[in-house]
Each structure stands twice: as C-alpha cells, then as structure tokens.
C-alpha positions in Angstrom: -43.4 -50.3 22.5 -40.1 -52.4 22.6 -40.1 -55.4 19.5 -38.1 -58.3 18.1 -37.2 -59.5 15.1 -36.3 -62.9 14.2 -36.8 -65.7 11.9 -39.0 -68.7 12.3 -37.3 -71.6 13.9 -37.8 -75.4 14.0 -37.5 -75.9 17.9 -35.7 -72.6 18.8 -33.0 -72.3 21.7 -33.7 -70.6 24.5 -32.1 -67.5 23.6 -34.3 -67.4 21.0 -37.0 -67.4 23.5 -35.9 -65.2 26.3 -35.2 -62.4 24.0 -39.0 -62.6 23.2 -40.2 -62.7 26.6 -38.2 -59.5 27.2 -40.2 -57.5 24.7 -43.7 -56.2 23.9 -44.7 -57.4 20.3 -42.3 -60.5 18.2 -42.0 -60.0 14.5 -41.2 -63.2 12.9 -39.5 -62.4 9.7 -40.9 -64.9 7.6 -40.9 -62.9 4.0 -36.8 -63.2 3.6 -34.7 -65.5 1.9 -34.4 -69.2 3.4 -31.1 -69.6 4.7 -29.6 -73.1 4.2 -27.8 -74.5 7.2 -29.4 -72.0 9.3 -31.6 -72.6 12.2 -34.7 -72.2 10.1 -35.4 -76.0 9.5 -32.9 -77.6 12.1 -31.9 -77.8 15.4 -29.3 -79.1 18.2 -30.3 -81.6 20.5 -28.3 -83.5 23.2 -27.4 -87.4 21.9 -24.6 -89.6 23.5 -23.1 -86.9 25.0 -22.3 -85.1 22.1 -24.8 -81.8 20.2 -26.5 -83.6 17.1 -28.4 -81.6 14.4 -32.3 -82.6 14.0 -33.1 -81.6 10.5 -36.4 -81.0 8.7 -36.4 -81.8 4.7 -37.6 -79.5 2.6 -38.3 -78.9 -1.6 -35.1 -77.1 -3.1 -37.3 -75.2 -5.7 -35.4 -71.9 -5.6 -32.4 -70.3 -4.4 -34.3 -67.4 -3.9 -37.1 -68.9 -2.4 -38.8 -66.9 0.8 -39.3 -68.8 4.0 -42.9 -68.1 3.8 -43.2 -70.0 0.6 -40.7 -72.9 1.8 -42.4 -76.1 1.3 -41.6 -79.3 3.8 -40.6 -82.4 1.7 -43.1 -85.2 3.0 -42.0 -87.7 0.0 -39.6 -89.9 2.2 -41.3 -93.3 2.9 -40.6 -93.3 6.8 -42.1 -89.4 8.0 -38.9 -87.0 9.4 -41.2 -86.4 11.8 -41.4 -90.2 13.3 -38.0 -90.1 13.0 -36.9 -87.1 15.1 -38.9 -88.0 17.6 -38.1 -91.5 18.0 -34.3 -89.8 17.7 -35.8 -87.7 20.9 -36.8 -90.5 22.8 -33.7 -92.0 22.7 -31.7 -89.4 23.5 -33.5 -88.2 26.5 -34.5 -91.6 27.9 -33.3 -90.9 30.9 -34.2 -87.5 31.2 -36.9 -87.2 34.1 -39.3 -85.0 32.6 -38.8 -86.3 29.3 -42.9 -87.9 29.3 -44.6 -85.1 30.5 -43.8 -83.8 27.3 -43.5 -86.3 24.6 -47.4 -86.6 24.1 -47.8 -82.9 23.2 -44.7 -82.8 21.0 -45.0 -86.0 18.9 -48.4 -85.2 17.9 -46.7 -81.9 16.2 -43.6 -83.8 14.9 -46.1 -86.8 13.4 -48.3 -84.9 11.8 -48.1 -83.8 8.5 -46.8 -80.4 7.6 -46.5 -79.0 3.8 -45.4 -75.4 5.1 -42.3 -75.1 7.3 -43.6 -71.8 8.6 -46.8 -73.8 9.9 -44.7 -76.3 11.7 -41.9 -73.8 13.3 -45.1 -71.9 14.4 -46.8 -75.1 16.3 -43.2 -75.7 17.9 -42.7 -72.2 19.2 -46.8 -72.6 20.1 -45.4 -75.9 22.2 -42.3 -73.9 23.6 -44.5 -70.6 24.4 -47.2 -72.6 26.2 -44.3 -75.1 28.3 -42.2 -71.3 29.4 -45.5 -69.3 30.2 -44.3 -66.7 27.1 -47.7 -64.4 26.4 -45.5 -62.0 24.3 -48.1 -61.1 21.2 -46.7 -62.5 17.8 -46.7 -61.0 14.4 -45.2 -62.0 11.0 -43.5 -60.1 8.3 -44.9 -61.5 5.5 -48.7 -59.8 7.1 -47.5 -56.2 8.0 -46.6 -55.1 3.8 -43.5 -53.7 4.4 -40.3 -53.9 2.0 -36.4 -53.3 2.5 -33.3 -54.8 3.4 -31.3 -55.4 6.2 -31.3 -52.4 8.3 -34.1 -50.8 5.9 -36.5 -53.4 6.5 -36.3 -53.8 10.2 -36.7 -50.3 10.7 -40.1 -49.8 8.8 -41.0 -53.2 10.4 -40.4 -51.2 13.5 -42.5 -48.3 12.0 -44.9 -50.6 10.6 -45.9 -51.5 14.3 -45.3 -48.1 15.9 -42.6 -49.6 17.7 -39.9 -47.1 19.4 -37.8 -49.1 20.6 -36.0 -53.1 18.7 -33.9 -55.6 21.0 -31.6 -56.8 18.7 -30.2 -59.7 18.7 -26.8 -62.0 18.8 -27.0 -62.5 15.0 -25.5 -60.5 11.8 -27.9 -57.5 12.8 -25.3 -55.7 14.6 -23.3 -55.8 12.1 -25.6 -53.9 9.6 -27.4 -51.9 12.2 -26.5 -48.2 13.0 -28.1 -47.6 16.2 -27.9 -43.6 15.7 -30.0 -43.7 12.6 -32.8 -45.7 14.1 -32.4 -43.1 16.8 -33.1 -40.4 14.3 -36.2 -42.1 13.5 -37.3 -42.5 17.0 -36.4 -45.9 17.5 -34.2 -46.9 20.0 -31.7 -49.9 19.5 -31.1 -52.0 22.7 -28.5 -54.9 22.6 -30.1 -58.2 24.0 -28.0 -59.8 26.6 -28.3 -63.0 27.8 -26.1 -65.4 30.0 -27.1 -68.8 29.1 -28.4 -71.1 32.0 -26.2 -73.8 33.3 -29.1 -76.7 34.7 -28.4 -81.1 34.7 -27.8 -82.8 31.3 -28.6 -86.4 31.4 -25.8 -87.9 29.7 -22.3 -87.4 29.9 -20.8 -84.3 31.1 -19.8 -81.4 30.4 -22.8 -79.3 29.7 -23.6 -78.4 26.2 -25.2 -74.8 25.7 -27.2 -74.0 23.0 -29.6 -76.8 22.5 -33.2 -76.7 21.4 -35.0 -75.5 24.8 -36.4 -78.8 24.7 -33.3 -79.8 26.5 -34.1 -78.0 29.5 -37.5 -79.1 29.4 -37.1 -82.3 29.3 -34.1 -82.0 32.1 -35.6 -79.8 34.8 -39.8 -80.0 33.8 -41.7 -77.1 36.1 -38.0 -75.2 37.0 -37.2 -74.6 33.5 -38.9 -71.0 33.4 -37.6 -69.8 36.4 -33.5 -71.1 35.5 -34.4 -68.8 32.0 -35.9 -66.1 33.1 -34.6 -65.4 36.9 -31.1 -65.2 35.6 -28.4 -63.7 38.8 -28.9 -59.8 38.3 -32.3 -60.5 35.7 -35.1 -58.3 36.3 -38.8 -59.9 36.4 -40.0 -60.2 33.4 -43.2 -58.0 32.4 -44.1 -59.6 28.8 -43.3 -63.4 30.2 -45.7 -62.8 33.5 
C-alpha cells in the first residue's frame, strides 16, 4: 500500500490533490504544529490578473498550538467566510463555470466553523467530490503515533502497514533518507507533477498554483481530465 502525507489545507492546489489521487490511503497530518503563513488557513486565488491570498482568521492562543486544536476566529462583525466568497465572485465573474459551483461552495464558506480542521476537511470534501478523487482519508491525530520529521512519517507509514510514501514537493526531502525507510520496508517514491496549463479569465499570462478552484471554475467538467491525463501520465487507479 502506497500513502501520503500532508497537512490540512484551506482550498488546496491541485498538486495537493493529484498527489492524493496517485496513492492508496492520504494521511492528513493534523497533530503537528500550525504553521503561520503556511497553506494551512490560506490560499491563492486569481484577482485582477494578479495571485491574491484568501486568508482564514484564527485565535493566536499558542505558538505551539497543534492544527488539530486550532480554533477559527468567528468574532469579526462581517463573517471571513461572506467575505471570501463575495471576493470569489468577483474575481471569477467572468469565469464560465464559475455558478455551477458557487452554491455548493458558499454554503461551506458561510457557515460557521469553530475548528479549522473541520472546515479544510469540507473544502477538500467539495474538491474531492468536483475531481472524482475516492482515495480513502485518514488523520494523524486518530492513528496514536508520535515522532518527528522523518520519525513520525515513517511509523505513520507503519501505523497503516503502508510499504511504500509519495513524498512530496515540500521540506520532506530535505529530512527524509530514502535508504532508511528502505530498511524498514518502506519505499520512498518522489511525486512528480507538471502543472496543467488550461484558460484564465482575466489577463494573461497564466498563473500556476492557485487554489484548484481556479480550474474549476475555468474549464467545469474538463478539469479532471487536464489534472490527471497529464502528456506521458498513466491512468489513475485511486482517482477512477
């Protein structure tokens, strides 16, 4: 069995979710540190022809504080959540597919969330459901297991009898000794993926790595077959 390991992200790119679809079970570590200015509560959209962040508040409460744990900061008198998408409508007003959509994804955004991990969950759920993605899910903070860095993914790995982790593009590979997890019968594979060049509305010249809502609301029903049936790609088995 072949898994990922990744944070929880608010609206994830589509790296984010090809990687998953290429794999048999997705771990999302949600019992590490939060990272500020990280993709864990943000994410780039497309506006005026320029990459613009979309940012979720949350309570500062502790530097230390596990994603699991961080809480979403509702206080503000007009909701984040009205506000990004009314900041989506905008942007993509022109985009074609923009309503097919928008009914789905501002019930998410307008509701009200006290945990982020709740919220990034029901936007993966939305991006999952829109790309046809059936990989299974599991999260950290459910499977027991303690370590750092390259400690912890590999008994996450063992946690889950995996034999085999598709790392990703992040500071893994910097920390990760593919040998050792070989010596432990997991087998390190390096994720690659060529990003997917489709129509932006707006001014050009195409802006990768945007929330996959972009190509959504761009291309509609052709968005899963520009991610997945890459020049040279393989079919996909956990995305069928």
């Amino acid at each position: 069995m072949i898994v990922a390991i990744h944070q929880p992200h608010y609206l994830p790119w589509l790296g984010y979710l090809h990687r998953m679809a290429r794999v048999d079970l997705f771990i999302l570590l949600d019992h590490v540190q939060f990272e500020r200015r990280n993709r864990q509560n943000r994410s780039q959209i497309r506006l005026d022809g320029e990459a613009r962040w979309l940012t979720v508040p949350v309570q500062q409460r502790s530097q230390k504080e596990s994603i699991v744990d961080k809480v979403v900061d509702n206080q503000d008198p007009r909701p984040w959540g009205t506000n990004h998408f009314s900041t989506l409508r905008h942007a993509y007003r022109e985009a074609e597919h923009f309503q097919t959509y928008a009914p789905a994804l501002r019930g998410i955004l307008e509701a009200r969330w006290e945990r982020l991990v709740d919220l990034n969950r029901a936007t993966l759920e939305f991006m999952r459901e829109a790309f046809e993605i059936r990989t299974p899910l599991a999260r950290s903070s459910e499977l027991g297991v303690e370590g750092a860095k390259a400690d912890l993914i590999l008994n996450l790995c063992r946690a889950v009898g995996a034999d085999g982790l598709l790392a990703g593009f992040g500071g893994s590979r910097q920390y990760l000794d593919p040998e050792a997890f070989a010596s432990a019968g997991v087998r390190v594979q390096w994720h690659e993926f060529t990003h997917p060049e489709y129509p932006q509305c707006g001014a050009q010249p195409f802006i990768p790595g945007l929330a996959a809502l972009d190509l959504l609301f761009n291309c509609g029903p052709a968005s899963r077959a520009l991610l997945f049936k890459q020049p040279g790609e393989r079919e996909l088995r956990a995305a069928a």
